[in-house]
C-alpha positions in Angstrom: 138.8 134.2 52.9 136.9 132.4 55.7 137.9 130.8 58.6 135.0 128.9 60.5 135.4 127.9 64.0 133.5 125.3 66.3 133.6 125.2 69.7 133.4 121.6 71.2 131.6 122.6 74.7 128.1 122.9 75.9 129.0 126.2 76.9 128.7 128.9 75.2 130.3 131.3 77.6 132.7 129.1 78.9 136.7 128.9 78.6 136.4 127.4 75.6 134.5 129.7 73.6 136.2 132.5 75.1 139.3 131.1 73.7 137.8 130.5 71.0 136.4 134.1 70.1 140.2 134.9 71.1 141.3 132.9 67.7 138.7 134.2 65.9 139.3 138.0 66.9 143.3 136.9 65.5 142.0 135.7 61.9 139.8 138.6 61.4 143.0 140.9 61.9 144.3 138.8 59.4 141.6 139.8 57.0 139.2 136.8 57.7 135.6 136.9 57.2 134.7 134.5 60.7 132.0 132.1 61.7 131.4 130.7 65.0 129.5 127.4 65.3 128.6 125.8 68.5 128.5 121.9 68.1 126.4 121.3 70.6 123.6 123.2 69.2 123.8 120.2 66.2 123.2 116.8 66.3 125.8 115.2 65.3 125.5 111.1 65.5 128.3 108.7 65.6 130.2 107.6 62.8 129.3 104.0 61.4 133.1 103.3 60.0 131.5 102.4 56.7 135.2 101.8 54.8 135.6 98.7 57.7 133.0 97.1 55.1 133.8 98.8 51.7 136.6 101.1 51.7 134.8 103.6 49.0 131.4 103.8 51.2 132.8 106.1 53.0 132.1 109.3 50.5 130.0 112.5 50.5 127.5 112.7 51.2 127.4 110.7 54.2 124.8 108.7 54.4 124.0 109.8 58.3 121.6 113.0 57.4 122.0 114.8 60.3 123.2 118.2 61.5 126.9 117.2 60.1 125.2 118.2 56.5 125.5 121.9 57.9 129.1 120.9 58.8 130.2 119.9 56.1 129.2 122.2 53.6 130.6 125.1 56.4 134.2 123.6 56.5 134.2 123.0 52.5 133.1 126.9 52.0 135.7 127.6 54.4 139.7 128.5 54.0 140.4 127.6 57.4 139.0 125.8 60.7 140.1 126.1 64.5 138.8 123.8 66.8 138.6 124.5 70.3 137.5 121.2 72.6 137.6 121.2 76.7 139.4 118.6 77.8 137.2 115.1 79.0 139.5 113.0 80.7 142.4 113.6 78.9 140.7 113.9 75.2 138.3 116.0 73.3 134.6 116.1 74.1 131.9 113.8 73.0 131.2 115.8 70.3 134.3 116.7 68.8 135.0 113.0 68.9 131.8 112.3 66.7 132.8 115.6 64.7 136.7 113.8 63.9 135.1 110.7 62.9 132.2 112.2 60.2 135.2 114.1 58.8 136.7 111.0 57.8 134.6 111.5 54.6 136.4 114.5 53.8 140.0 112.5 53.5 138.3 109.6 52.0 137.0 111.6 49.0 140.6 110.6 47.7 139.1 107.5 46.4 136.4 109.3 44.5 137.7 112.8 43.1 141.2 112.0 43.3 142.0 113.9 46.4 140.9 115.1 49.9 138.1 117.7 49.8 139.7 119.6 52.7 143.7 119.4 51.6 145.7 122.2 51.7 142.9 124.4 54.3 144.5 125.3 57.0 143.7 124.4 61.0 144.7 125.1 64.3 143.4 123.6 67.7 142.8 124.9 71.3 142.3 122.6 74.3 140.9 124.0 77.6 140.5 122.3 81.1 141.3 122.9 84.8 144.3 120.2 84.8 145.7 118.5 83.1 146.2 117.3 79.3 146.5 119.8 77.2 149.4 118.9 75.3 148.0 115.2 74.4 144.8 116.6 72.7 146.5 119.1 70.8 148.6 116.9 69.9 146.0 113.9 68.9 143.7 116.7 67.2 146.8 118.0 65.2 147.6 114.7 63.6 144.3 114.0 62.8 143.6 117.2 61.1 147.2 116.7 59.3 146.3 113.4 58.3 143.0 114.3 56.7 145.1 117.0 54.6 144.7 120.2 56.5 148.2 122.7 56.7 149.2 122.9 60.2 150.9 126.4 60.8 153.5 127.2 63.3 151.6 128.4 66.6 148.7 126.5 65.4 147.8 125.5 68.7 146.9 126.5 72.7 145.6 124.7 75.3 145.0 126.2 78.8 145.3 124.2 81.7 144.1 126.4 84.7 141.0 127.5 86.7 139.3 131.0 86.6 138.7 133.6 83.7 141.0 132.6 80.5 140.6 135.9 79.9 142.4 137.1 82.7 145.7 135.0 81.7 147.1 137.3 78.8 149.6 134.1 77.7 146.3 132.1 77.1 144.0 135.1 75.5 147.7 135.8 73.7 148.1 132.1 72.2 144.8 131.9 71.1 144.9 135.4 69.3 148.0 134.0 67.6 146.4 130.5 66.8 143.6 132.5 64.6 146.2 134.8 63.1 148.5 131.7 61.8 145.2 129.9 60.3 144.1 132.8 58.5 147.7 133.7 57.2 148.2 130.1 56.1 144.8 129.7 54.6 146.0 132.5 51.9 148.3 130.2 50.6 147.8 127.0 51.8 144.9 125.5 49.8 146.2 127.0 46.6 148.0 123.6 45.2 147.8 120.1 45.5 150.4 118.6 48.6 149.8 114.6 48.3 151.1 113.0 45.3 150.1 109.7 44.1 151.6 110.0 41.4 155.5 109.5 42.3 157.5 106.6 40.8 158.0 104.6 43.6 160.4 101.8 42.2 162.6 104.9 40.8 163.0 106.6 43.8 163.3 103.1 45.9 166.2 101.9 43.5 167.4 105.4 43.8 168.1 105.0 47.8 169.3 101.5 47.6 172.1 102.3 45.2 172.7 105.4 47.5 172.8 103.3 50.6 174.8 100.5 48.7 177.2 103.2 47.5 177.6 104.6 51.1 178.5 101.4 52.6 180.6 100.3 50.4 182.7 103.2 51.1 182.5 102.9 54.8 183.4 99.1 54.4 186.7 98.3 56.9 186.5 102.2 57.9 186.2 102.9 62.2 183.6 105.6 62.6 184.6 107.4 66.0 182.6 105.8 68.7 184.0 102.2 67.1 187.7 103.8 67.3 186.5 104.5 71.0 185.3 101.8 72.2 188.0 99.6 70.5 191.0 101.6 72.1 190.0 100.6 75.6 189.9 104.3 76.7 186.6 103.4 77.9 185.7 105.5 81.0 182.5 104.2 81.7 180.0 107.0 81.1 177.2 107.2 78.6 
């Protein structure tokens, strides 16, 4: 089992990575083999948004050759990722940004082998800065990850919002352990079955609903639920 993990700053001995080797330190109690990889020591271009044009262009390989052909082949070796960003204005760094976007070809892989190259792997996030949103890019980072088909676990995520050593502030250095320990526990199980189904019989289970909803109405039909009985009995006191 491996869990790789990138950190999203152009320092190497900064918050973030020190976060970051927290998580890391977590996963390998939990019987991960770990790798560290510093994006900034890549180049790692823009995206070009290829499926705006054709929906399918978007594939691997990319057609950008660049230091994302590292990348890739690291996160599809891996079990698990954690991504640890500082915090630029209220989002993730540069970087990560162009990181996010090249892993687009990972979900779009749908369209070519039937699935997502990276579903089921499991991820967790840490945000670092000295004020304030933490909470928005762990939660922009989580959806995007969840959306591309990675497992979210619970306490898959810490942010630290504060100045000095991180590593002085055991609820930080304590989050962080705990991010690496769900990824690795969740990336035992996680990527061992298929989660998205394109396969489900839409009309059946739509026609299902409606005669449920149908059904339920009818029954309710000329019935007062309590807040009608309420408000029709005048008893009305005027507070929400």
């Amino acid at each position: 089992m491996k869990v790789v993990g990138f950190n999203g700053s152009p320092r190497k001995y900064g918050n973030t990575a020190r976060l970051l080797e927290a998580a890391l330190a977590g996963a390998r109690m939990a019987g991960a083999e770990t790798v560290r990889v510093d994006l900034y020591d890549y180049e790692i271009r823009p995206c070009l948004g290829c499926l705006s044009d054709v929906e399918e262009a978007c594939k691997l390989p990319c057609v950008i050759r660049d230091g994302m052909d590292v990348i890739y082949r690291l996160i599809e070796e891996s079990d698990g990722l954690i991504l640890a960003t500082p915090i630029f204005w209220f989002n993730v760094s540069g970087v990560v940004k162009n990181l996010i976007d090249r892993m687009t070809a990972f979900e779009n892989m749908i369209h070519h082998v039937g699935r997502s190259v990276v579903e089921g792997k499991a991820a967790g996030v840490i945000a670092v800065g000295n004020e304030q949103g933490g909470a928005m890019v762990t939660a922009n980072l989580l959806l995007t990850l969840n959306s591309m088909g990675f497992a979210i676990p619970p306490w898959g995520f810490a942010y630290y919002t504060d100045k000095g050593d991180a590593l002085e502030d055991e609820a930080a250095v304590l989050d962080s352990v705990n991010v690496g320990l769900a990824v690795a526990e969740a990336a035992k199980t996680s990527a061992k079955r298929p989660w998205y189904r394109n396969d489900v019989p839409l009309e059946e289970v739509v026609d299902e609903v409606r005669r449920r909803i149908r059904a339920f109405e009818e029954e309710q039909k000329g019935e007062r639920g309590p807040l009608r009985t309420w408000w029709l009995s005048g008893e009305r006191s005027g507070q929400a």
